[in-house]
N, C-alpha and C positions, 0 to 999 in steps of 0.2 A: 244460309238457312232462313225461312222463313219465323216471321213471329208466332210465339209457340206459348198458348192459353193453361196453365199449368192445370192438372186436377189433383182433388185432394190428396189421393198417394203419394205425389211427387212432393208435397209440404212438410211431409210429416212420416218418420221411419219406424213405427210400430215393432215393438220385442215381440215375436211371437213366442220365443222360447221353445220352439219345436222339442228341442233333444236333453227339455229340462225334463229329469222322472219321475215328480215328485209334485205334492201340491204346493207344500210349502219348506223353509228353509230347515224344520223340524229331520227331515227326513234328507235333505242333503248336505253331502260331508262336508265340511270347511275344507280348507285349504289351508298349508304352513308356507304358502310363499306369497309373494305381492303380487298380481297378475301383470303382464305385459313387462317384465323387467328383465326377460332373458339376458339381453347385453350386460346389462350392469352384474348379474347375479355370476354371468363366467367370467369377467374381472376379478370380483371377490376370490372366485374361486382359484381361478388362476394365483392372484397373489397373497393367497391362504399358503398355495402349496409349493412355494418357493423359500426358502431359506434365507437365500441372500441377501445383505446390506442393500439397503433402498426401495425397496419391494414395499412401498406402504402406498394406502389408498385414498385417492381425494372422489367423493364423491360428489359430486356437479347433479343439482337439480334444481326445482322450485321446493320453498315449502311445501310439505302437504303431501308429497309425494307417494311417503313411505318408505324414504330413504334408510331410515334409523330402523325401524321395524321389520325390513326385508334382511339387513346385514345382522339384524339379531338374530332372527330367526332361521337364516341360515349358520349363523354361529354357533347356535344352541344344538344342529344337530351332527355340527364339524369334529371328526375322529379325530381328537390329538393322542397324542404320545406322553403318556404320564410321567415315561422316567425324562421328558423335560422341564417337569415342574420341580421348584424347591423351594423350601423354606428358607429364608433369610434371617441370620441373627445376629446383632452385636454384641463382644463381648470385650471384657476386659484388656487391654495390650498389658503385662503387667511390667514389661522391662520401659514402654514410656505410655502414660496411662492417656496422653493426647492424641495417641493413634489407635482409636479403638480396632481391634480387629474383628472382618468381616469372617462367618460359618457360611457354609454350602452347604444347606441338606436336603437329606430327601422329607419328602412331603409327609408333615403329621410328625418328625422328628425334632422339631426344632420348641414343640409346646412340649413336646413330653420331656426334652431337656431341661427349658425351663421350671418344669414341676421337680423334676429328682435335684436340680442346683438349691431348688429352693427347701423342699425337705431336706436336704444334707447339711446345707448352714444353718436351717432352725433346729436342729438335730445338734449340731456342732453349738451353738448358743448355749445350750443347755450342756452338754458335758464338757467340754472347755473346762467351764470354773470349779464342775465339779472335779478334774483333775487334776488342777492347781490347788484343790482347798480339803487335801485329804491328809490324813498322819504317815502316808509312803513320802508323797513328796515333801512335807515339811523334815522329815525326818532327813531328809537327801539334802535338802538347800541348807539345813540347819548344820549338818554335818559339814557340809563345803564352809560353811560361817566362822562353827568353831576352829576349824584347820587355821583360818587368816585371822583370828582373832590370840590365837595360840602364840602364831608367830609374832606379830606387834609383840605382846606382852612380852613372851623373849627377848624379844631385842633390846623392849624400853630395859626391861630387866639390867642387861647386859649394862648398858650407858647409864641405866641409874646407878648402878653398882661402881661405878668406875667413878662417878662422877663421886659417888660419896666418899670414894676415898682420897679424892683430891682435895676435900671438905667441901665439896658442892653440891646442890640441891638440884632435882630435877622435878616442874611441874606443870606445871596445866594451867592455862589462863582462862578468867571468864569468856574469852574471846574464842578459846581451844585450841590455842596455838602452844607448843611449851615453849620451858623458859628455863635458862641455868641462874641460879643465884647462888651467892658467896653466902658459905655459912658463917655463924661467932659461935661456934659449941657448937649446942643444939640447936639454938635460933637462929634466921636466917637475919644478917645484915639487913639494917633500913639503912635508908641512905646517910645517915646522921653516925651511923657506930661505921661505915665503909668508908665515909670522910674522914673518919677521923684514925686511919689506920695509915701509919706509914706509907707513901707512892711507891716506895717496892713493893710489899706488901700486894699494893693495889694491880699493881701493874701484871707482877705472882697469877693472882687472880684471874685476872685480863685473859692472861699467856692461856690458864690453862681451860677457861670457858669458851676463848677461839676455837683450841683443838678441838673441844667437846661438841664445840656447833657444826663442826666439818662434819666430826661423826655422825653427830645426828642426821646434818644433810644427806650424807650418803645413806645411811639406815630409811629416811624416809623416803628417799627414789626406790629403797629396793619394796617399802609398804606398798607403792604406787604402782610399782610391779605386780606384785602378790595380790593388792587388788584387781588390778585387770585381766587378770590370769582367774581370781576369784571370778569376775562378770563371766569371763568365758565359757568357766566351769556352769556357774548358772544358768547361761542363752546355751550351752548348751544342753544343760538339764530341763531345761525350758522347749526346745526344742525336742528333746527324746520323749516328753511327754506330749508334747503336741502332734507329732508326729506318730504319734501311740494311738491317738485319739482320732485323728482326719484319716491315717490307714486303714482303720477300724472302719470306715464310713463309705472310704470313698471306694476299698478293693471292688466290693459289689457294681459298683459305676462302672467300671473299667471292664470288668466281664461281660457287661447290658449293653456297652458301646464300642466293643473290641473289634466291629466291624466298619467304625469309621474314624480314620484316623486323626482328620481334624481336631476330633472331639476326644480321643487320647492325648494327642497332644494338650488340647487345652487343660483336661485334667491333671496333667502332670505339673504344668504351671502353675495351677490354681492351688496345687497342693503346699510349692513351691510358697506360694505368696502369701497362704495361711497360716505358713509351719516362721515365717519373716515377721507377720504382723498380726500374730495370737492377741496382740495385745488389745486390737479391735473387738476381739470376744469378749476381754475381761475386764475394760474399761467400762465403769456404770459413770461417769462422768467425763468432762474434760471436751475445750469445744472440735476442738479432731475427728473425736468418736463419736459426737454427736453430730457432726455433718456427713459423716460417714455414712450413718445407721437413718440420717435425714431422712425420710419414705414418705409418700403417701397413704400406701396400704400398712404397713406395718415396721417394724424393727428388724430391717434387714440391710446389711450391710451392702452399702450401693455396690461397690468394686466387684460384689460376687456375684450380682444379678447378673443373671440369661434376658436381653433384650429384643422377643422375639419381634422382627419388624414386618415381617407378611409369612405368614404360613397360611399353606395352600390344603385345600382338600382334594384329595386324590381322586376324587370321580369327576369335579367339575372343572371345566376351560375356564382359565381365567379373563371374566370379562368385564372389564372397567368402563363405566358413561360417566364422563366428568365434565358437570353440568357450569363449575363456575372453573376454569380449568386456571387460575394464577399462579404464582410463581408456587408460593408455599402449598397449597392442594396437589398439584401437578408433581412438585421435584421433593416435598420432603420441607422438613426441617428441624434443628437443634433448639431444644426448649433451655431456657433459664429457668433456676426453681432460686426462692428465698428464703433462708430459713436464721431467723434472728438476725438478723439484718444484713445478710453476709447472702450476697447473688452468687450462685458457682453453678456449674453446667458439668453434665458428665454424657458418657455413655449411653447411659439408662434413659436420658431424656433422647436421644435422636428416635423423629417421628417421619413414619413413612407418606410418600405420596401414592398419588394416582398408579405414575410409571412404575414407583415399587410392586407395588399390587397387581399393578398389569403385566407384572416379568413372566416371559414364558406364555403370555397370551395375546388378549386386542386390547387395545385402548382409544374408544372413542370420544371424539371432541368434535363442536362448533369450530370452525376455521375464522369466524368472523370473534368471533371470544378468544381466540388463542393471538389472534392481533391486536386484540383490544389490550391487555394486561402487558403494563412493562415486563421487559426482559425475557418472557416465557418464549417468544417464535426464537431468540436465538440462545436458548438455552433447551429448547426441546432441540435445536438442530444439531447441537451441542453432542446433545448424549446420544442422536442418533448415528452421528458419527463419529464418535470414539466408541459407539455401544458399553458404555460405561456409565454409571450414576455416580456422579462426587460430591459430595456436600462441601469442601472446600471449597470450589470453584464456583457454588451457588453462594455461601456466603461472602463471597469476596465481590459478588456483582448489586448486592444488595447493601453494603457494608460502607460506608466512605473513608475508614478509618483502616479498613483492613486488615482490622482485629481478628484472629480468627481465633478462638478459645478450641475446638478440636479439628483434629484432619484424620477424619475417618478413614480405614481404607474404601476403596471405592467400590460397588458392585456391578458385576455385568450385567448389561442388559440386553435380553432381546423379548423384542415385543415387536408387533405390528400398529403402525397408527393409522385411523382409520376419520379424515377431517372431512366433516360435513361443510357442503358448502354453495355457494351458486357462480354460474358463469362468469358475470365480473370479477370476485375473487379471486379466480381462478385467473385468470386472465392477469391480473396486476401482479399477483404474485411469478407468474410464469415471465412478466415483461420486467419485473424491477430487483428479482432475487434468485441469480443462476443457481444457487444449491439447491431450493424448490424441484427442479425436475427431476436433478440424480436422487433424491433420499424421499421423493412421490412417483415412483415412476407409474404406478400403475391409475387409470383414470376409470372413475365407475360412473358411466352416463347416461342417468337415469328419463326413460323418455318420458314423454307430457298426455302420450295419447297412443290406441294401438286400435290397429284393423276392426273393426265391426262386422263379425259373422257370427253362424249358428255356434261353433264350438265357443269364439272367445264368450259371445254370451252367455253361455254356461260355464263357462271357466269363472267368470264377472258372478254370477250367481253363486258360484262357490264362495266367491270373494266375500259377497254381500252375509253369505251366511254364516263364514268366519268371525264378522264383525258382532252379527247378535250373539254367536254363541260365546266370545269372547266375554261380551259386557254380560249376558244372561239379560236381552231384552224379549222383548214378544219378539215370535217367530213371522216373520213374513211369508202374505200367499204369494201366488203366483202372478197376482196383477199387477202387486203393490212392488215384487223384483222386476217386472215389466217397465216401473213406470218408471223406477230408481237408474234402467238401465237407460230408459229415453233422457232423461232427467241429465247423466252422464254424456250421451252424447252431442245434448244440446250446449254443454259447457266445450266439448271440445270441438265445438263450431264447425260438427261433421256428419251427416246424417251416416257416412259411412265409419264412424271411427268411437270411439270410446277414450272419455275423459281417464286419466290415472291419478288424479287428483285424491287419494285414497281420504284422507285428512275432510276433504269436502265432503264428501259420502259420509263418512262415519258421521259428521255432524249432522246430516241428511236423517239418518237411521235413527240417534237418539230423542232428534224433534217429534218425530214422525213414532217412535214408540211413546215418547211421552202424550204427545196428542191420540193415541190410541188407548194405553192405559187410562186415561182422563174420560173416555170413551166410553169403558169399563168392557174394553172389543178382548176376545182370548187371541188375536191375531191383526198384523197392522197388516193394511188393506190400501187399495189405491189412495180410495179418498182421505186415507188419514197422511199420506204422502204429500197428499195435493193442498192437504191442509197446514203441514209443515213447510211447503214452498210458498204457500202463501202469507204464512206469517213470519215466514223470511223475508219475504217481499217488503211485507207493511211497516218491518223493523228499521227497513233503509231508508223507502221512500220519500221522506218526507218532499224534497228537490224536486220528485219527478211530479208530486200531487199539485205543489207549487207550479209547475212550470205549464201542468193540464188545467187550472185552474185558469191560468191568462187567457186560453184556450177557451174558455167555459164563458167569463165575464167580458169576453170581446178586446182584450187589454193586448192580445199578440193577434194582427189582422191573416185570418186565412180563411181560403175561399175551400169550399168542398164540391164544388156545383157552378155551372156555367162556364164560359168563355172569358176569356181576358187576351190583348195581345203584349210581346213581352215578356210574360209572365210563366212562372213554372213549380210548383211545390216540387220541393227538393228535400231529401230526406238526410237528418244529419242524427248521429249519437251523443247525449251529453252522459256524462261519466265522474261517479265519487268515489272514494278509496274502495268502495264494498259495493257500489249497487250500478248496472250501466239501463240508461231506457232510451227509447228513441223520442226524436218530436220533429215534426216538418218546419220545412224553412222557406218563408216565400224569394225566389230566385226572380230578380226582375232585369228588366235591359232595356237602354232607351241611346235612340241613335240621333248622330246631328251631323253638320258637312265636319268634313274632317279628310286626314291620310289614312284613314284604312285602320285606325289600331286600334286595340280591344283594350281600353282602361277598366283597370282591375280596383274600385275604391278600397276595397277592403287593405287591398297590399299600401296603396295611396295614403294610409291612413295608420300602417302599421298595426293594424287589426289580421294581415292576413299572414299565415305562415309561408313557410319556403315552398310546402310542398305542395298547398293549395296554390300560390303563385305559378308553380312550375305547372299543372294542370291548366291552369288560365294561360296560359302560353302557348299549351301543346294543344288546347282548344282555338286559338289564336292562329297556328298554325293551320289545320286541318280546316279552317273557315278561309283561310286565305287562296290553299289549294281548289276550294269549292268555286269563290267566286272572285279571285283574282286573278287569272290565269292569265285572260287578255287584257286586263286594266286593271290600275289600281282603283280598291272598293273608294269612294269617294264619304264615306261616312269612318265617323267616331264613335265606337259604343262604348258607352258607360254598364258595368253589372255590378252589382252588389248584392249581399245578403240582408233583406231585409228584417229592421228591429236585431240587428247582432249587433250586443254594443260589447262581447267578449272576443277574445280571440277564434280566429278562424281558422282552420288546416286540415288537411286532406284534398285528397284529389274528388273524392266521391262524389262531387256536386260538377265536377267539366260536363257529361253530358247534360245536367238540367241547365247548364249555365249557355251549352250551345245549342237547344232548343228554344230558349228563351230570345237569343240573339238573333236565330234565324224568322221567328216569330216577328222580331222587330225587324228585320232590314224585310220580311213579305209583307208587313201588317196583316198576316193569316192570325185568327184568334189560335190559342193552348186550349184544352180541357182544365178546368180546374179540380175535375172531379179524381181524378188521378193525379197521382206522385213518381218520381223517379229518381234511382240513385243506381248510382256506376261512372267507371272511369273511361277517359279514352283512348287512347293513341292517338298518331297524327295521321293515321287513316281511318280513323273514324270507329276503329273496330272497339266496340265493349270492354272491359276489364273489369275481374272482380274488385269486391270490398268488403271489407269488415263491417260485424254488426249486423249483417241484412235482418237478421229474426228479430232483432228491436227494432230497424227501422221499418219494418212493415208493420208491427207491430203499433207502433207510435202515430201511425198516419193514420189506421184502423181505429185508434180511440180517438182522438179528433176527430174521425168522420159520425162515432157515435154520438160526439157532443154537438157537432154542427147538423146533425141530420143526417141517418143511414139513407141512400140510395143506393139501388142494384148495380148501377152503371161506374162506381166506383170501383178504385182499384191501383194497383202499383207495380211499376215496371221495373224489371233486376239485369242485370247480366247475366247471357245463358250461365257461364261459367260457376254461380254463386246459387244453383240449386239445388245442388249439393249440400251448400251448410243450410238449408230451410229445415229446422223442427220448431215450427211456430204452435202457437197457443191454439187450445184446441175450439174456443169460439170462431177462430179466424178460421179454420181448417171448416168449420162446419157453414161458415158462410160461402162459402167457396162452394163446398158440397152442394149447396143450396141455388147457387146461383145469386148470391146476393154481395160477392165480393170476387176480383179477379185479380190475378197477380200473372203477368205478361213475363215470358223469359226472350232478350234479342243478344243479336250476336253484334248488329253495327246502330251507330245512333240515328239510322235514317231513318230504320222502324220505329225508333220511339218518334220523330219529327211525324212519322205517318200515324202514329198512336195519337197523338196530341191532336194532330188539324183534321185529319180526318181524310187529309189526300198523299200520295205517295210524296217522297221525297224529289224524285227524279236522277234520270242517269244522264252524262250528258256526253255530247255527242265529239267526235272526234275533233272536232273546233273549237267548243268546250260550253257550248250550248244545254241549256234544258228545256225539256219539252213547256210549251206555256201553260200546261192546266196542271203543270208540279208546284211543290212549296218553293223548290229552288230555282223553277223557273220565273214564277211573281216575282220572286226574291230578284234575279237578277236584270227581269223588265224593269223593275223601280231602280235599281241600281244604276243600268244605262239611260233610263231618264235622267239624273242626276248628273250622271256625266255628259250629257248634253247640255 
């Protein structure tokens, strides 16, 4: 193809917005999905509606995307199934109180439980004592009293009576212990009137205080008896009143709950453990009862609390974002409480996580945050393959002692995860961790950019107008959605395509309402767009004002105007985390006797990268084909990038670099008034490159610092006019005739752009005509070699 003079249409891809209805975003509808996300949004859905173990989602994109906000938003209008939801509660084990046991309820049952356990036992606080503290039961325990208090006395009776007829005493020690002593009459023997009695006598004595202590002994095993037959009687009268009183209480529980029988069951226990340790109600001291009844909120016996740990609302899907996702957030955990100096943990202290919360629904996470936190990638992997939650096995990874103070029963779990993430990740995790694929199988692969036409433009409009009605910013007209949409596809480096960058946009819309408001406009308008690009622009710049300034005070040497041989403006992008601009770069080349090879300084010097070397080679190549066909070139070129004293890469400068060199092996002059940028092959043919809209862009302000002439201009690869949406001064110069921008297919056109004569074809010998560049070129060359 011939070289082809672009006009302004071809620079620049105007929204006309045909089949928008509307003037402004006032009157059109938002939208509840992310535009251009079809793939990824029938992933989700696909592994919404799958049941099965491993069926969870990584979704793969860039920031900014709308990753999180498409899967919400689809979420939020996802039909689940209610009776999958349930409330989770722990309660009491009361046969070993270190396995608490796990409830399964339905949704909204597991708070109402807690409210009736907890009126039943402050209910029970209060009558308890009053059952113990009334004239029925004293009159009962008093009764069972004197019964054992009867009997004793009988008995002493009995051995006191015996004993005095033997003349011995029977009494009672300070100590409480008795005791037989020998009588004299009435008075009992001291030791002084028993010495002094006959050792028969004494012995008499002896004989029959033995017998008497036998009896006694057996009399007091049978007291010992008759007392714990007493206690019996007691704990059992103790218990018929307790039992009197927790019946009274709890029948109505058991009719309210007769439909689930977990929670029968438990009530039966609880009755069980009440009617065992009443003694919890009636104790006002003692430190037992005071750890017992320990609370925060009030004076409730911890063993009897309902610990609800997630209860769910019956109309809403449970959806969990867990923004710091570590071990403890994520899986739960068992609190310690201290009360008078004494640390103990129960039941009532286990605290739920994320995945509790997210049972029966989604739970989404950062993937790069679920790596970052010890333990959690193999303890999420944990539960998603046992589909169990265990607090045992989480304290034992966190623990070095492997104390474990309780071991709750565990809870099922089923949930979807849902890890946000980008391609590398993705990728390390798939090459370094075989469980990754079976327990992620499904991939949501969010694109970067979609089609540019009339509908999607209006779809993108709906888009735009989701985002004000969302925030409640001013409403957009129709020029100002126009510019937002060129705006979009100038970042996706496609006049035919449209950025998805959603994240960039939004921040686009809020500048641009704020710069309107400030305005005091009822509606944001082009200019007030163009006003928020611009002072985006001015936020970064600093680098590129610096680098236009050398440009300005003569300090980076570049010509705009006239001839030079050699020589070539060459067009390169520099680039900072946030802002990219172009600037030209003088391309030079100077030849001497030599073998023919094209020394590349920059590579010479470690200045150049691989991929611009590999360009310099493949230009090294296609110059050899040119003019070595029948002999070797008998010269050495030197090229370089002039005044680059940073690193160099890319290929995008091989055509100005073989301009330059043909330049020098003809001594035909270059234009300097023109620039060029593109890749080549080893046939010579064109190749696009990144950047074009900055680097014409950048050679265009230079030319306004060095002096605007008509004759200026910049040559691209056909292939890269496609991504042209250049600035709209440039577009109008153009218009105007005051600026040109050439599109070629091979680098001969730019050697005939540059000198002003064709390049030449050469002839089946391998000849070029003499009045071509590459025929001078090869005249001087065969002088040489003569």
């Amino acid at each position: 193809m011939a070289i082809e003079q672009l006009h302004p249409g071809q620079l620049y891809h105007s929204a006309e917005l045909e089949k928008l209805p509307c003037k402004s975003t006032k009157e059109l509808p938002p939208i509840d999905e992310i535009v251009g996300q079809e793939r990824a949004q029938k992933a989700v859905e696909f592994a919404m509606s799958i049941k099965e173990k491993g069926y969870n989602i990584y979704a793969i994109g860039q920031n900014g995307l709308g990753k999180r906000t498409m899967i919400l938003r689809y979420l939020s209008r996802h039909v689940h199934e209610s009776d999958m939801l349930f409330d989770w509660c722990y309660v009491a084990n009361f046969d070993d109180i270190r396995t608490p046991k796990v409830l399964k309820l339905p949704v909204g049952v597991g708070s109402q439980l807690k409210k009736d356990i907890d009126k039943l036992i402050t209910k029970l606080l209060k009558a308890m004592p009053l059952a113990f503290d009334n004239e029925m039961y004293f009159s009962r325990a008093d009764k069972l009293k004197n019964q054992l208090v009867q009997k004793q006395q009988t008995e002493l009776e009995v051995i006191s009576k015996e004993a005095a007829e033997r003349g011995i005493s029977l009494t009672l020690t300070t100590q409480g212990d008795y005791q037989f002593v020998a009588m004299n009459g009435e008075e009992q023997h001291t030791e002084e009137t028993f010495d002094a009695l006959p050792e028969s006598e004494q012995e008499a004595f002896g004989s029959k205080i033995d017998e008497l202590e036998v009896k006694l002994r057996g009399m007091v095993r049978e007291l010992t008896e008759w007392e714990e037959f007493y206690s019996e009687k007691i704990q059992k009268l103790n218990d018929e009143v307790t039992l009197d009183v927790i019946a009274h209480f709890i029948k109505q529980l058991k009719k309210d709950y007769a439909g689930y029988p977990d929670i029968k069951r438990y009530l039966t226990e609880l009755q069980k453990d009440i009617v065992e340790n009443a003694d919890i109600f009636l104790e006002e001291s003692g430190e037992n009862a005071e750890i017992a009844t320990a609370s925060l909120d009030k004076k409730m016996p911890r063993r009897y609390k309902v610990n609800v740990l997630v209860s769910q609302k019956e109309e809403a899907f449970p959806i969990v974002v867990e923004e710091n996702p570590n071990y403890h957030s994520l899986f739960g955990y068992i609190e310690t409480a201290t009360f008078k100096g004494t640390v103990f943990t129960d039941f009532s202290l286990i605290r739920s996580g994320a995945l509790h919360r997210a049972n029966g629904g989604v739970l989404l996470m950062d993937a790069v945050k679920v790596l970052e936190q010890p333990y959690v990638w193999d303890g999420l992997k944990r539960a998603l393959r046992s589909r169990q939650l265990s607090f045992t096995s989480l304290e034992k990874e966190l623990t070095l002692t492997g104390a474990v103070s309780l071991d709750p029963e565990p809870i099922p779990l089923d949930v979807k995860i849902i890890l946000f993430g980008d391609y590398r990740t993705y990728q390390l995790l798939q090459h370094y961790d075989p469980e990754f694929s079976e327990l992620f199988r499904v991939t949501a692969d969010f694109e970067d950019e979609m089609i540019r036409t009339p509908d999607s433009e209006l779809h993108y409009a709906r888009f735009i107008s989701s985002i004000v009605h969302d925030n409640k910013m001013l409403h957009c007209d129709k020029k100002a959605i126009a510019r937002i949409i060129e705006h979009s596809s100038r970042i996706s480096g496609n006049q035919g395509k449209i950025s998805l960058h959603s994240a960039h946009i939004a921040n686009l819309l809020r500048e641009s309402n704020y710069v309107a408001r400030s305005a005091k406009s009822n509606l944001i308008r082009s200019s007030h767009v163009e006003q928020a690009l611009s002072n985006q622009v001015l936020r970064v710049s600093r680098l590129q004002d610096s680098v236009m300034e050398s440009f300005t005070n003569g300090t980076t040497l570049m010509r705009t105007e006239g001839e030079a041989v050699g020589q070539v403006n060459a067009l390169s992008v520099l680039a900072t985390s946030d802002h990219m601009f172009g600037a030209p770069n003088r391309i030079t080349a100077t030849t001497a006797f030599g073998e023919g090879e094209v020394i590349d300084i920059e590579r010479n010097v470690d200045l150049g990268g691989s991929i611009h070397s590999k360009g310099v080679m493949i230009l090294s190549a296609y110059l050899s084909s040119v003019f070595g066909k029948t002999a070797r070139v008998p010269l050495t070129t030197n090229i370089t990038f002039e005044q680059s004293y940073g690193g160099v890469d890319g290929d995008s400068a091989s055509m100005a670099e073989f301009c330059a060199v043909v330049s020098a092996f003809s001594r035909q002059p270059n234009r300097q008034d023109i620039a060029i940028t593109g890749s080549m092959n080893q046939f010579g043919e064109s190749q696009p490159i990144g950047g074009v809209n900055e680097k014409i862009e950048g050679f265009y302000d230079v030319c306004v610092i060095k002096g605007r002439h008509a004759s200026q201009g910049v040559i691209i690869p056909r292939s890269n006019v496609q991504n042209l949406m250049l600035r709209a001064d440039i577009v109008k110069a153009v218009e105007k005739g005051e600026f040109s921008i050439w599109a070629i297919d091979h680098v001969t056109e730019a050697v005939k752009l540059f000198t002003g004569k064709e390049a030449g074809v050469s002839s089946d010998e391998g000849s070029y005509p003499i009045d071509t560049i590459f025929g001078i070129a090869q005249a001087k060359l065969n002088a040489l070699r003569k």
